[in-house]
DRENBATOR-129224 format. One line per field, with one value per atom (N, C-alpha, C): residue number from 1; atom name; x negated, y, z. Coordinates in nm, 3 decimals, padded with zeros to 5 digits. Each point is the difference from the previous one (the first is absolute). Layout:
// residues N
num <- c(NUM,...)
atome <- c(CA,...)
c1 <- c(X,...)
c2 <- c(Y,...)
c3 <- c(Z,...)
//
This chain:
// residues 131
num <- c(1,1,1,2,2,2,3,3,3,4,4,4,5,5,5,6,6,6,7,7,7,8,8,8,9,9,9,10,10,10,11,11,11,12,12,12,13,13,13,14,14,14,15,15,15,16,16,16,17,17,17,18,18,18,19,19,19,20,20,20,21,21,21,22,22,22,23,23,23,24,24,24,25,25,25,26,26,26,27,27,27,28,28,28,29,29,29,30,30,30,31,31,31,32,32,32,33,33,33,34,34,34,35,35,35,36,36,36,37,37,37,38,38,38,39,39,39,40,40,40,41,41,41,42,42,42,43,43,43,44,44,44,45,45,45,46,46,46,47,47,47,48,48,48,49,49,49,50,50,50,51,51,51,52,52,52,53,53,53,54,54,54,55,55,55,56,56,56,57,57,57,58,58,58,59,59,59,60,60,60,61,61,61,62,62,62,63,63,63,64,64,64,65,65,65,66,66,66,67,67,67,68,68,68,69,69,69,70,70,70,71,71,71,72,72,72,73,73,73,74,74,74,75,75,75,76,76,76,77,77,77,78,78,78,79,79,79,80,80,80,81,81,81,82,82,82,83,83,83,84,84,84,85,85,85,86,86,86,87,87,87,88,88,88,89,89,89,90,90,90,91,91,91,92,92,92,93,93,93,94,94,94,95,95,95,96,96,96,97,97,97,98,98,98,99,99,99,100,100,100,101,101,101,102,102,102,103,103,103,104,104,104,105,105,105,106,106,106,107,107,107,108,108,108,109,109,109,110,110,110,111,111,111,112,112,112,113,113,113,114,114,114,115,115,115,116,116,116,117,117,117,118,118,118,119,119,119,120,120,120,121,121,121,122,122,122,123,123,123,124,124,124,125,125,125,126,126,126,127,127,127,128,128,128,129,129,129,130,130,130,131,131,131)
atome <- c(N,CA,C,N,CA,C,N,CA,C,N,CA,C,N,CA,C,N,CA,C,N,CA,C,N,CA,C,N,CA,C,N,CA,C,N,CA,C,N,CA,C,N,CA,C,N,CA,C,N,CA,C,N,CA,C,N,CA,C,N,CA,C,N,CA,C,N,CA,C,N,CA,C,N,CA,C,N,CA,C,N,CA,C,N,CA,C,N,CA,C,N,CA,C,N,CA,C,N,CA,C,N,CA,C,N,CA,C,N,CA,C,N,CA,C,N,CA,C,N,CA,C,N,CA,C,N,CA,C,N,CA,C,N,CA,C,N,CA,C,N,CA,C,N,CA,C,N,CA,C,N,CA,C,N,CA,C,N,CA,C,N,CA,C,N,CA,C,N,CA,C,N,CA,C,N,CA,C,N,CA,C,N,CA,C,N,CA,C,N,CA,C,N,CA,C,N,CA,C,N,CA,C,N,CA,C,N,CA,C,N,CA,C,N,CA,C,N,CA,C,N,CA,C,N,CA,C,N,CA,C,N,CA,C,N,CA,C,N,CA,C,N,CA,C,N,CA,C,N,CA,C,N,CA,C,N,CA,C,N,CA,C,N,CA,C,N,CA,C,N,CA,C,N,CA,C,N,CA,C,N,CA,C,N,CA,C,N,CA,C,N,CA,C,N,CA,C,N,CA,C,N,CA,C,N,CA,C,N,CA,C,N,CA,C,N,CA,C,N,CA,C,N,CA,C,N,CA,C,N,CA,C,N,CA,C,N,CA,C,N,CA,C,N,CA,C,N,CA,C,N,CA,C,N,CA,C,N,CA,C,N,CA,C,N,CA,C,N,CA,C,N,CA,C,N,CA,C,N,CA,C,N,CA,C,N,CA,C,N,CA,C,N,CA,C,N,CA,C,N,CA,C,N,CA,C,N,CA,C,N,CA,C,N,CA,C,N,CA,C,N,CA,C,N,CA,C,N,CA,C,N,CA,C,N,CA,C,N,CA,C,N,CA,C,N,CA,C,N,CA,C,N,CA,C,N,CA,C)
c1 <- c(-18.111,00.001,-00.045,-00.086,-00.071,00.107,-00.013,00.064,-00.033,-00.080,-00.008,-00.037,00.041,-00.052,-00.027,-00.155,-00.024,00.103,-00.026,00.058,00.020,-00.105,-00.024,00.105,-00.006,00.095,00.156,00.022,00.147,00.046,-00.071,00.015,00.048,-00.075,-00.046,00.177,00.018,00.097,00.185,-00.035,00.122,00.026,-00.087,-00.004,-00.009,-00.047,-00.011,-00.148,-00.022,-00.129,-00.069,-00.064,-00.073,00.020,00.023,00.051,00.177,00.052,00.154,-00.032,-00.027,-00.038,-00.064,-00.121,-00.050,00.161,00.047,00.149,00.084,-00.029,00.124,-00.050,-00.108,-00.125,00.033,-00.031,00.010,00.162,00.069,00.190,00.013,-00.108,00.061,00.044,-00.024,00.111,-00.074,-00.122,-00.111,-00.106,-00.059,-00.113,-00.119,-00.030,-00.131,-00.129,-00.066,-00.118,-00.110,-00.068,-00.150,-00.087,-00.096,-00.164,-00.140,00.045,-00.053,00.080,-00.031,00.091,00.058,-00.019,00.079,00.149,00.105,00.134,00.039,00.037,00.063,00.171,00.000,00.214,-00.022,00.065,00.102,00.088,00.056,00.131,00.098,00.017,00.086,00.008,-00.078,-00.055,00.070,-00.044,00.064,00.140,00.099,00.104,00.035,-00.038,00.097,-00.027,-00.108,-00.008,00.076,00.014,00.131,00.129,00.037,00.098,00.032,-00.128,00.004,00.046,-00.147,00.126,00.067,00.101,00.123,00.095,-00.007,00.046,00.024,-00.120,-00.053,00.095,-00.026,00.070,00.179,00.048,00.133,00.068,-00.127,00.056,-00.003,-00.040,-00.056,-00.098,00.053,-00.107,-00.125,-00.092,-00.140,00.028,00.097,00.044,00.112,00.051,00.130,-00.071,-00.116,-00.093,-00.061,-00.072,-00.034,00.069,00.121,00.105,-00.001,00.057,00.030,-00.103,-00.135,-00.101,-00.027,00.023,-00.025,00.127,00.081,00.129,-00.091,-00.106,-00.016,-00.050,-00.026,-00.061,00.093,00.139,00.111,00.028,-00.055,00.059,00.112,00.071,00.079,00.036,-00.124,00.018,00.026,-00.031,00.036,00.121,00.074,00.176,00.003,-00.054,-00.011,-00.047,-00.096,-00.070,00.074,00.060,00.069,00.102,00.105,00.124,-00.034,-00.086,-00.056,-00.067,-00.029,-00.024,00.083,00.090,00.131,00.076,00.018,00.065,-00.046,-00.157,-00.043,00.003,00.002,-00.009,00.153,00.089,00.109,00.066,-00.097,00.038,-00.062,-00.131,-00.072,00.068,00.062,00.040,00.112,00.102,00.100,-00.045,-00.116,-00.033,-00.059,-00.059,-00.049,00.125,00.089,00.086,00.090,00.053,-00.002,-00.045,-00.160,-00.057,00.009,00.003,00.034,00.119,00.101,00.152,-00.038,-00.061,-00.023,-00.046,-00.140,-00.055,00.062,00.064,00.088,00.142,-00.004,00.133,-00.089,-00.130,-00.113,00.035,-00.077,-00.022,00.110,00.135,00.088,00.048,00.003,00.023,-00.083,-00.152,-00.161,00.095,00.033,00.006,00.126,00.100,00.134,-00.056,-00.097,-00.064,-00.115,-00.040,-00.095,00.092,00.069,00.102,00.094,00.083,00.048,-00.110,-00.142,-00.080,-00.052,-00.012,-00.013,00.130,00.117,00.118,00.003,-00.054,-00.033,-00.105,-00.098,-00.142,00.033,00.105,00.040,00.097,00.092,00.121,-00.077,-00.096,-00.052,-00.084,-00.112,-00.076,00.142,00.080,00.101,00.074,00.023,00.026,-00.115,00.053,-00.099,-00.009,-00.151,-00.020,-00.019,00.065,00.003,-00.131,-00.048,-00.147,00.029)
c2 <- c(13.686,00.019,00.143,00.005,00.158,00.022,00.158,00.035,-00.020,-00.059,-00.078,-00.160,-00.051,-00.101,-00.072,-00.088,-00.102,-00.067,-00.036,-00.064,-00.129,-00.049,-00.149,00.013,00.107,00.019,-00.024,00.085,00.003,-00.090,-00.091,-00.149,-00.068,-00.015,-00.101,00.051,00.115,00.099,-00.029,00.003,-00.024,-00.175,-00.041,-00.116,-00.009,00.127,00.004,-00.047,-00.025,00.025,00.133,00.003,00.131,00.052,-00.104,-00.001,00.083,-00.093,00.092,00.127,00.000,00.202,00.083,-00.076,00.113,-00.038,-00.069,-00.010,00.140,-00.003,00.109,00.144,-00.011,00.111,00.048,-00.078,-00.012,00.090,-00.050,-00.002,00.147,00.074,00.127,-00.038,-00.097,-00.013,00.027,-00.023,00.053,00.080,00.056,00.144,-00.045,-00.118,00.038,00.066,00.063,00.101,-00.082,00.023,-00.043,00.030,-00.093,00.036,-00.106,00.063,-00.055,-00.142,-00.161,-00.078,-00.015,00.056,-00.055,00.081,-00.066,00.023,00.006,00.133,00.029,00.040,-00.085,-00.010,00.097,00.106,00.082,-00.052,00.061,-00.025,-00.042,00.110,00.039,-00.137,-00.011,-00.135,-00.141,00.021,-00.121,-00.021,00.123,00.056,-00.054,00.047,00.016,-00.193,-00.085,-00.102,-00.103,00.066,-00.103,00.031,00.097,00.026,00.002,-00.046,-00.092,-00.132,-00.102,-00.132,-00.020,00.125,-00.061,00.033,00.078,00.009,-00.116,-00.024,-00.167,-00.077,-00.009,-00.124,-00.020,00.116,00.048,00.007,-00.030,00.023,00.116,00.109,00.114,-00.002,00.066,-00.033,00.137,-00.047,00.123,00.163,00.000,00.174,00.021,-00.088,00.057,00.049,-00.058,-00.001,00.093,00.059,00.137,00.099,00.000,00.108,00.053,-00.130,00.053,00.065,-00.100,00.092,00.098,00.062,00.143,00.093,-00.022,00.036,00.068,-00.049,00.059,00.121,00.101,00.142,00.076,-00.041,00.087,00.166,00.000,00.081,-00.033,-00.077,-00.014,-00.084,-00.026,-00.108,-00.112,-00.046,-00.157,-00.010,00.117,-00.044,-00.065,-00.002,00.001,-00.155,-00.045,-00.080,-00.097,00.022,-00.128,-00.021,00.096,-00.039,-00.053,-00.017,-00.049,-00.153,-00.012,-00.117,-00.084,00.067,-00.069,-00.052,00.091,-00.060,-00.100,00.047,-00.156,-00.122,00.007,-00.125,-00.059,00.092,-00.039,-00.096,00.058,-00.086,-00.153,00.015,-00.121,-00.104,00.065,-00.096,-00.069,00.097,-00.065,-00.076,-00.006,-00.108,-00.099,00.038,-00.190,-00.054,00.065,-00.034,-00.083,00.057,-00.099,-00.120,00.047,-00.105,-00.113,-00.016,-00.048,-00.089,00.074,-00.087,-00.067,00.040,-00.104,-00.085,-00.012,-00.148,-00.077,00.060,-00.113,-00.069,00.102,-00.090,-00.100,00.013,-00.063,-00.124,00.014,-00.085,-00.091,00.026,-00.035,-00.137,00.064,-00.068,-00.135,00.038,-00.126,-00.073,00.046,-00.151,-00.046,00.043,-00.095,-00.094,00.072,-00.083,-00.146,00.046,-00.099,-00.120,00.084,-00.072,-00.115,00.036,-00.045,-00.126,00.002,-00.031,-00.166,00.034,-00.066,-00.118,00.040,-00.091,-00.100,00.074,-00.055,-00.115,00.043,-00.116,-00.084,00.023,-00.096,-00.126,00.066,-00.113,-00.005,-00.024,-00.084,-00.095,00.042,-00.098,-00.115,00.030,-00.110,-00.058,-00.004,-00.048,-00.090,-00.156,-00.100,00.038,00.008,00.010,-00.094,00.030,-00.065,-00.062,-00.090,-00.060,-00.101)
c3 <- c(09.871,-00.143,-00.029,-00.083,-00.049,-00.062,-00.051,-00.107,-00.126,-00.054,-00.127,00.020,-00.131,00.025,-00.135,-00.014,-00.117,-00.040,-00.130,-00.082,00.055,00.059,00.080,00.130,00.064,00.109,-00.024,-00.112,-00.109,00.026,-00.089,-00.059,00.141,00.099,00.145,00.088,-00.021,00.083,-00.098,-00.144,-00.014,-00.105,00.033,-00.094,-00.161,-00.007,-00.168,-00.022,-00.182,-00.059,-00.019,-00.028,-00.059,-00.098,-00.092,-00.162,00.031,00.100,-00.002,00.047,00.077,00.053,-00.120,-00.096,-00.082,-00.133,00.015,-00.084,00.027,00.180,-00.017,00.006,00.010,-00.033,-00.147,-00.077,-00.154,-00.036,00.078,-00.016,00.053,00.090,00.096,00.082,00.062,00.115,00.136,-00.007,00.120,-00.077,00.090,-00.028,00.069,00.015,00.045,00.000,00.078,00.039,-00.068,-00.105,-00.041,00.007,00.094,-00.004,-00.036,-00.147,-00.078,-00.036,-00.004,-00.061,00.119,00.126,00.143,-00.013,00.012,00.061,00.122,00.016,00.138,00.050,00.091,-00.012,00.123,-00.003,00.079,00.095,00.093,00.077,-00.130,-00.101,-00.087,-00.099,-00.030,-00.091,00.052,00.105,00.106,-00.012,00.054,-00.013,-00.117,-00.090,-00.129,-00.034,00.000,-00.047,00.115,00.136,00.064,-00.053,-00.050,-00.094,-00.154,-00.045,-00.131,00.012,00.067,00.089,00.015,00.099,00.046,-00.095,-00.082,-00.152,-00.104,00.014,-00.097,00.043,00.154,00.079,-00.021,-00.030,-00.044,-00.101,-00.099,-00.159,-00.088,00.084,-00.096,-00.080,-00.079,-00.158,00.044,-00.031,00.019,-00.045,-00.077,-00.036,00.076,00.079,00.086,00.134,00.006,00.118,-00.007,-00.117,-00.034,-00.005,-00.083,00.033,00.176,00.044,00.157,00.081,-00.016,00.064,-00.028,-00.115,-00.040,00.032,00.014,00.065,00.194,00.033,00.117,00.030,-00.124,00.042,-00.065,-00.031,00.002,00.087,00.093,00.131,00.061,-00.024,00.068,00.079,00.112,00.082,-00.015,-00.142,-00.101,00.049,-00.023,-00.063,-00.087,-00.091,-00.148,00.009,00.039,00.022,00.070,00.110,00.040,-00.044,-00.047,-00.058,-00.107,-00.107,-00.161,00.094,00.071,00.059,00.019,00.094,00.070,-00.164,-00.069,-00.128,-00.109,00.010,-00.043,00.047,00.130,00.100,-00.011,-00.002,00.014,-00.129,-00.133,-00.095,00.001,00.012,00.029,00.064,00.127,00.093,-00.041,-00.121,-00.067,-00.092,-00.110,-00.056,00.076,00.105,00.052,00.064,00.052,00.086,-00.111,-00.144,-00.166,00.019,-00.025,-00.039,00.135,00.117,00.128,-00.060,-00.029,-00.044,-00.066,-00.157,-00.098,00.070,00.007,00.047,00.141,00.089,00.078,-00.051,-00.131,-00.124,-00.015,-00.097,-00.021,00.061,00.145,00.056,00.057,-00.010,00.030,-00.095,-00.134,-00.128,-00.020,00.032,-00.012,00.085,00.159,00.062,-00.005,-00.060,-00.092,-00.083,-00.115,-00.136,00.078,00.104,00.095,00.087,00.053,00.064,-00.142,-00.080,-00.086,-00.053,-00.060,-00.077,00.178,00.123,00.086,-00.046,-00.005,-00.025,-00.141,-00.089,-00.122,00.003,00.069,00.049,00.070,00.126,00.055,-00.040,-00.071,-00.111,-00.078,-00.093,-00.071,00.029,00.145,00.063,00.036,00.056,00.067,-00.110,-00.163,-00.078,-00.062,-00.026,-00.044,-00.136,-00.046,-00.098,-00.125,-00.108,-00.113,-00.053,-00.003,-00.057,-00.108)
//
């Protein structure tokens, strides 16, 4: 792998479109190098958009994702940066871990109402019907 790389490469390397990368282009979230209409991704570029993803993939909203990455030229050895991480993550993980409960209440409840509704279909098929 060079140290830069096409837009076509991007795309092929992290499974995105082109359209999402010039998205997060658009957003600040990558810097790519221009020559002329060609886009060029960095190490850095790379970097920061496997850590947009795995952001996405987590539930961070696109400015929590910005905050943090910019949190990395602090000086201070992304103290700053990982503890503001660690605390976002930590909330996230308490709302899906929520939302987790709800829907196995969810799903708990459907197959009572399924189960129940099976018993209902069955005693009426086995009752002769009135004609």
């Amino acid at each position: 792998m060079t140290d830069q790389m096409t837009i076509r490469e991007m795309c092929e390397a992290f499974d995105v479109t082109p359209r999402t990368l010039r998205f997060y282009e658009a957003k600040e979230l990558i810097f790519p190098l221009r020559d002329g209409q060609k886009r060029l991704y960095s190490k850095r570029d790379r970097a920061r958009l496997k850590l947009i993803l795995r952001g996405k993939r987590f539930g961070f909203s696109l400015e929590e994702i910005r905050q943090l990455l910019d949190l990395y030229h602090m000086g201070d050895s992304q103290q700053t940066q990982l503890q503001r991480t660690y605390e976002t993550a930590l909330g996230h993980l308490r709302a899906m871990e929520a939302q987790r409960d709800e829907l196995t209440e969810a799903i708990e409840e459907l197959r009572h109402q399924i189960k129940w509704g099976e018993r209902e279909l069955a005693a009426r098929r086995s009752k002769p019907s009135a004609a």
